[in-house]
C-alpha positions in Angstrom: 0.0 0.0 0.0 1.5 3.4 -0.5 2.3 5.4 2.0 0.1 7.7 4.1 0.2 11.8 3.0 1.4 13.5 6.3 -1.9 15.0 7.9 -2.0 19.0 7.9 -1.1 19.3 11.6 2.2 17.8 10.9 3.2 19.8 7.9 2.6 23.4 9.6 5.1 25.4 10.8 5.6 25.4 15.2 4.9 28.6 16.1 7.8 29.2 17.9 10.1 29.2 14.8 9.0 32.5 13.3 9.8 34.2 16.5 12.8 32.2 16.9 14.0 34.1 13.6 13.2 37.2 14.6 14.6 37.4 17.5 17.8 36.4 16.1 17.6 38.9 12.9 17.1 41.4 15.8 19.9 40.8 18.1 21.7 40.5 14.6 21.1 43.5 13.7 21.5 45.4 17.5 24.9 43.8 17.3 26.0 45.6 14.2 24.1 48.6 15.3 26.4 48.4 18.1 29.2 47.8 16.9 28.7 50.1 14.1 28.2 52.5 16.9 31.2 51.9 18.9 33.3 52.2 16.1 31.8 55.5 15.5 32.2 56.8 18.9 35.8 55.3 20.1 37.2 58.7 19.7 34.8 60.3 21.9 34.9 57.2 24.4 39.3 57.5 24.6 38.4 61.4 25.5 36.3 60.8 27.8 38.8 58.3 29.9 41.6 60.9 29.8 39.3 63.2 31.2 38.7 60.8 33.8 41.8 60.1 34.7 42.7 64.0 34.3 39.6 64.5 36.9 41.2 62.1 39.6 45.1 63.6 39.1 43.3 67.3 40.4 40.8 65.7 43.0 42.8 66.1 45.5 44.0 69.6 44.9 40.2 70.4 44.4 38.9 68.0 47.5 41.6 70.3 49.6 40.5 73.3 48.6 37.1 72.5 48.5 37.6 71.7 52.5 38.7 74.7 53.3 35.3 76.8 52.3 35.4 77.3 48.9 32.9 75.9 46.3 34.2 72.8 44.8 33.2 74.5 40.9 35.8 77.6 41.6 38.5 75.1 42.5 38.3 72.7 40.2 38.4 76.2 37.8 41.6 77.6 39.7 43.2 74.3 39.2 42.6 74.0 35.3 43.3 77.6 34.8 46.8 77.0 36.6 47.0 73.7 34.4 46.7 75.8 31.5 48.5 78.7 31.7 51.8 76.5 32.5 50.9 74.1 29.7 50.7 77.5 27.3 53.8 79.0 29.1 55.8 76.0 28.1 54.9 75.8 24.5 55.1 79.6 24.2 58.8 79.1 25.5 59.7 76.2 23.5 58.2 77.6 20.5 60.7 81.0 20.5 63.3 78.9 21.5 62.8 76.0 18.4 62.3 79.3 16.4 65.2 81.3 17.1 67.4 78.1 16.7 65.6 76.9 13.7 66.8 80.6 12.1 69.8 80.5 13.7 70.7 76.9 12.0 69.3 78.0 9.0 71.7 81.0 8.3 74.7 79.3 9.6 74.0 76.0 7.7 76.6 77.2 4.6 79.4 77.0 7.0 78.7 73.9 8.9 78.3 72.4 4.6 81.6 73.9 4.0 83.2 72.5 7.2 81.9 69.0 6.5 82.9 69.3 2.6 86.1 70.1 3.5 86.9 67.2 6.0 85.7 64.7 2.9 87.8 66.3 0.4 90.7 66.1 3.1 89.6 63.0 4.6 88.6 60.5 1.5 90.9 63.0 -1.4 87.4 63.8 -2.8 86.8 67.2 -4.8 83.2 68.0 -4.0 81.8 71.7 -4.2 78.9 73.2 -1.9 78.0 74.7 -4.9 77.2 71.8 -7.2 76.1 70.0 -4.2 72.8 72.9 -3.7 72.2 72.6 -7.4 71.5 69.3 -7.5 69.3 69.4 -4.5 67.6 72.4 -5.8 66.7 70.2 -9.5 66.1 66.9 -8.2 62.7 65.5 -8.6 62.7 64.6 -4.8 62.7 67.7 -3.9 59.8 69.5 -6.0 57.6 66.1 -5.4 58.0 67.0 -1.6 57.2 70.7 -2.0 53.9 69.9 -4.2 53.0 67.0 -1.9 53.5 70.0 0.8 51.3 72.6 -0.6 48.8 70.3 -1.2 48.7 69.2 2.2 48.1 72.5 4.0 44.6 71.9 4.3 45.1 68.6 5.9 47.5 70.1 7.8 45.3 72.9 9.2 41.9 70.5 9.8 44.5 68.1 12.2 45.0 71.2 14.2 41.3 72.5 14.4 40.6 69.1 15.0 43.1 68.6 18.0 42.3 71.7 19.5 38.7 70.3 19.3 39.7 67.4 21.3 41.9 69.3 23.9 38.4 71.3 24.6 36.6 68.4 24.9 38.5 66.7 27.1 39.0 69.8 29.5 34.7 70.0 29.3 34.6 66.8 30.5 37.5 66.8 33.4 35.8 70.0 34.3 32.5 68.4 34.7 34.4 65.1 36.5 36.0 67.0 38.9 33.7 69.7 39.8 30.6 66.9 40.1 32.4 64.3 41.9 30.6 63.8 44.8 27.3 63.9 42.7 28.5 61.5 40.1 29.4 59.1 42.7 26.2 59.5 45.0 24.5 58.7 41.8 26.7 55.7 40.8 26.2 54.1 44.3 22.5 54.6 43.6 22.1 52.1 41.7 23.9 49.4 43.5 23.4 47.6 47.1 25.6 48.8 50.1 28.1 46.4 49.7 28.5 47.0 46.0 28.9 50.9 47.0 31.5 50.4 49.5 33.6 48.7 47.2 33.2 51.6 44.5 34.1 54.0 46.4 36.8 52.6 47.8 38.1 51.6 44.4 37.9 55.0 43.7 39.8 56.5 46.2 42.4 53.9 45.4 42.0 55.7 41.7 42.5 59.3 43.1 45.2 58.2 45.5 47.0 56.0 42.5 46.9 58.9 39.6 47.4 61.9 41.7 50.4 60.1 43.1 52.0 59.4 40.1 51.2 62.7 38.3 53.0 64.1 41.4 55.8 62.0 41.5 56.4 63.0 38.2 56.2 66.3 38.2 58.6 66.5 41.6 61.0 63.7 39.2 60.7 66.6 36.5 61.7 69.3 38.7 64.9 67.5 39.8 65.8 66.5 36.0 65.3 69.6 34.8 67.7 71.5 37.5 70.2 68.7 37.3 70.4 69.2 33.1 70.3 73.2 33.7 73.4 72.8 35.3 74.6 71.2 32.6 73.4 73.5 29.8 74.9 76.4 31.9 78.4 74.8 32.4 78.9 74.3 28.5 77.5 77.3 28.0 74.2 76.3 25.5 71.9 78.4 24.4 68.5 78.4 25.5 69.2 76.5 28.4 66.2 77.1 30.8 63.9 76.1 27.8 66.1 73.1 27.2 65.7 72.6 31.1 62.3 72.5 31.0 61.9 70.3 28.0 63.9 67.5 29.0 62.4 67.1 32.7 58.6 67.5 31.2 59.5 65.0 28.2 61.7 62.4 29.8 59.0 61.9 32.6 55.8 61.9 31.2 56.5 60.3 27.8 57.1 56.5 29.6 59.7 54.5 28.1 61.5 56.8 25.2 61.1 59.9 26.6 64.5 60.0 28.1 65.9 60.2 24.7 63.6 62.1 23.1 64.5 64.8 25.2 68.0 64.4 25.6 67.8 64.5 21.1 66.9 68.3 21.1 69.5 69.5 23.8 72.5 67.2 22.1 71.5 69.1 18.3 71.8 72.0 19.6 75.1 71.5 21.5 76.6 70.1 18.3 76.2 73.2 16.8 77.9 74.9 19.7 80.9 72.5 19.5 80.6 68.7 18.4 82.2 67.6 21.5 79.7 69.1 24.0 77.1 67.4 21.9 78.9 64.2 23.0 79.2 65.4 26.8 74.7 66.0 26.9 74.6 62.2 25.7 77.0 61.1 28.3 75.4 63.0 31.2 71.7 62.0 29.9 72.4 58.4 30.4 74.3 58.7 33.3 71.5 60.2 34.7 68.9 58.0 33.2 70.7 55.3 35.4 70.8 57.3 38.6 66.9 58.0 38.1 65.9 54.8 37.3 67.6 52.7 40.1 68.2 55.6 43.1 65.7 58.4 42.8 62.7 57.0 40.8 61.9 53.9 43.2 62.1 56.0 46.5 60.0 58.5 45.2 57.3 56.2 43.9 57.4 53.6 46.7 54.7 55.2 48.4 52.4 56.3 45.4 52.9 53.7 42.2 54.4 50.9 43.9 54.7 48.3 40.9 57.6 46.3 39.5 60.0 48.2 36.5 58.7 44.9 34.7 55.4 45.4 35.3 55.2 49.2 34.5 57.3 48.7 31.1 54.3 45.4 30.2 51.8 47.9 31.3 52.9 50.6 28.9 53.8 48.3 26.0 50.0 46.8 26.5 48.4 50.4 26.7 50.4 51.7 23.6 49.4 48.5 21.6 45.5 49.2 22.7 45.2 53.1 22.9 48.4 54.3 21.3 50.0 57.3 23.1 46.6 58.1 25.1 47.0 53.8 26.3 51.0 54.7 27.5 50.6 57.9 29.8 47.0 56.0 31.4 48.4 52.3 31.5 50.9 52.7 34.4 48.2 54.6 36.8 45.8 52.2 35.9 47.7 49.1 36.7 48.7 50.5 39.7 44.9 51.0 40.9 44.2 47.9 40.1 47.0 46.2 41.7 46.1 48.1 45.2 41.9 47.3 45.0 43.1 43.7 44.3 45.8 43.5 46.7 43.0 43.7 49.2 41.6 40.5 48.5 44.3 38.4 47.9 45.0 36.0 51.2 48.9 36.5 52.0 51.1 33.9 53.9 54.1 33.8 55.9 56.9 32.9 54.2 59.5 30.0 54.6 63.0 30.8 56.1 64.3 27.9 53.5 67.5 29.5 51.8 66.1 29.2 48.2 63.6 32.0 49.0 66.8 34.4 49.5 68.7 33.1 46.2 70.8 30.5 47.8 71.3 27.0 46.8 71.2 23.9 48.6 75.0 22.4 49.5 76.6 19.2 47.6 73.4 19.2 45.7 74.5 20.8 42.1 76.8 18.7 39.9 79.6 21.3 39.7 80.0 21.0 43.7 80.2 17.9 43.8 82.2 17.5 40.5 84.8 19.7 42.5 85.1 17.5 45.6 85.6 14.7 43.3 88.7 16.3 42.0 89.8 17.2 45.1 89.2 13.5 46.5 86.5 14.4 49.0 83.7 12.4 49.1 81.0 13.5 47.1 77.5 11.6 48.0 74.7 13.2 50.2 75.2 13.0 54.0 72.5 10.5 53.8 74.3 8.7 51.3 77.7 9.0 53.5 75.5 7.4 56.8 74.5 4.6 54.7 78.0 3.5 53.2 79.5 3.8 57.0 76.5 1.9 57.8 77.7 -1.0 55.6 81.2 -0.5 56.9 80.6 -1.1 60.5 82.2 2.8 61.2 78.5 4.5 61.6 76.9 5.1 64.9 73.9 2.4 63.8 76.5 -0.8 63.4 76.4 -2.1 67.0 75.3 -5.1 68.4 72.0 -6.0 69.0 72.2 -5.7 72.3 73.0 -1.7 71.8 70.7 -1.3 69.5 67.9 -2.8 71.6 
């Protein structure tokens, strides 16, 4: 007999697969919304996090202030206006100093030509010309591809500064805002969770202020000192411009992590070299002399009691925040790690440690080869004290071969 046709209950759809499909075209389609959105917003979202942590570096200077009387909005408005007159001081300075040298350079640039023309004619019995030399940089395609490339890019040129002048304001707005409504944005973050949730937050962020403001601080006082110690310097080999120099290499070399050191020891060695070649040679030696002197005598008992985290750790940190935020991900990662490390320090069970000598870097005795390779050599024996018992055991020379009368 052929077979049955399938009734008309069992070919219709179940109900719940139409939903089904919806509901998964829709969180489909919320998830590229999102993501769509996220993508569009990450700039906003990175200023928004260095005005946070902008907002905890001042909290104290505001919190103190605010204690004694005045309103917490005036404060946190002294503070940025104090932020930014210094910030504008120092770029005002460095820019008439990079612009008097940059002219200076330029008209002296024939002679320090000649001067290197002449030690290759002398040096490799060459006849080159400064003459012929400017010619053919003058007609050489290079050079009028750059200068086209450059006039073409003025424009892009001037919308990158409108558009980081944009994002200094913005991120100002916001620390403004952080700082001045702190106490209201955290009565209305703990508003929303239960008491033991809200102690938690608010001591993580106290943690936060303590961590940042510390390590803005101990910068700025590790700044101070550098930039003193290079004056010196400048003013001993008699550079030009050596309070601006002064200035650039404490602010660069400590809050540019990691490469910032010789970044700011590159400006103050080209200018020296074209004082005399030699002092250039003498700023090199005393930045890295005093890179060292930083890093392992003033640095760690300045920060001991503020970012107390491993040179390791602080170098991962900065290589981890680069590779995720860029520059913005290096001057926030070592704060940040250094808030976290304190909240979870808190609620990680510690024990006693053993006296056993390998905690302290030392080495059981006769147990490496090499030691006991050496009293070979020498004829000693070489076996464990356990092994030496149990061969005078065998020998009848140990304290256990007695009778059995001793022994009971």
């Amino acid at each position: 007999m052929p077979p049955e046709a399938p009734s008309g209950r069992q070919q219709r759809m179940p109900r719940w697969l139409p939903r089904a499909m919806v509901l998964a075209l829709a969180l489909i389609a919320c998830f590229q919304l999102g993501s769509w959105a996220f993508h569009q917003l990450t700039g906003l979202l990175i200023n928004i996090l260095i005005a946070f942590f902008l907002a905890l570096a001042v909290e104290p200077a505001v919190s103190r202030m605010a204690h004694h009387g005045m309103r917490r909005g005036a404060a946190t408005g002294l503070v940025f206006l104090g932020v930014i007159v210094v910030g504008a001081g120092f770029i005002t300075l460095l820019g008439s100093m990079l612009a008097g040298q940059i002219v200076d350079m330029v008209e002296d640039f024939p002679k320090y030509l000649d001067s290197v023309i002449s030690w290759i004619n002398t040096t490799f019995h060459t006849e080159l010309s400064r003459v012929e030399i400017q010619d053919s940089l003058v007609h050489s395609d290079w050079l009028q591809k750059y200068v086209q490339n450059s006039a073409s890019g003025v424009l892009d040129v001037s919308a990158q500064v409108l558009g980081g002048l944009f994002r200094i304001l913005t991120i100002l707005l916001f620390s403004f805002y952080f700082a001045a409504d702190g106490p209201r944005l955290r009565r209305a973050l703990c508003s929303v969770l239960p008491p033991a949730k809200q102690a938690e937050v608010l001591r993580a962020w106290e943690i936060a202020v303590d961590k940042t403001g510390g390590y803005l601080y101990s910068r700025g006082l590790m700044a101070l000192i550098s930039g003193v110690a290079h004056y010196i310097l400048f003013v001993f080999l008699d550079i030009p411009y050596a309070p601006a120099l002064a200035v650039w290499v404490g602010v660069i070399s400590q809050f540019i992590p990691t490469i910032g050191t010789y970044l700011a020891g590159a400006l103050p060695m080209l200018i020296a070299f074209t004082v005399d070649p030699w002092y250039a040679l003498w700023v090199l030696i005393f930045v890295v002399v005093y890179q060292q002197f930083e890093n392992y005598l003033l640095q760690p008992k300045l920060t001991a009691k503020t970012v107390d985290i491993h040179p390791a750790v602080a170098f991962g940190s900065v290589v981890a925040g680069t590779a995720l935020l860029g520059a913005v991900g290096a001057l926030i990662a070592i704060p940040a790690v250094a808030t976290m490390q304190a909240f979870l320090g808190a609620y990680v069970k510690r024990y006693d440690v053993t006296d056993d000598p390998r905690v302290h870097g030392h080495r059981r005795r006769g147990g490496p080869p090499l030691a006991r390779l050496r009293k070979a050599l020498r004829g000693e024996p070489t076996g464990t004290p356990v092994d030496q018992a149990a061969a005078e055991t065998q020998d009848g020379q140990g304290p256990a071969a007695g009778t059995s009368d001793d022994r009971a």
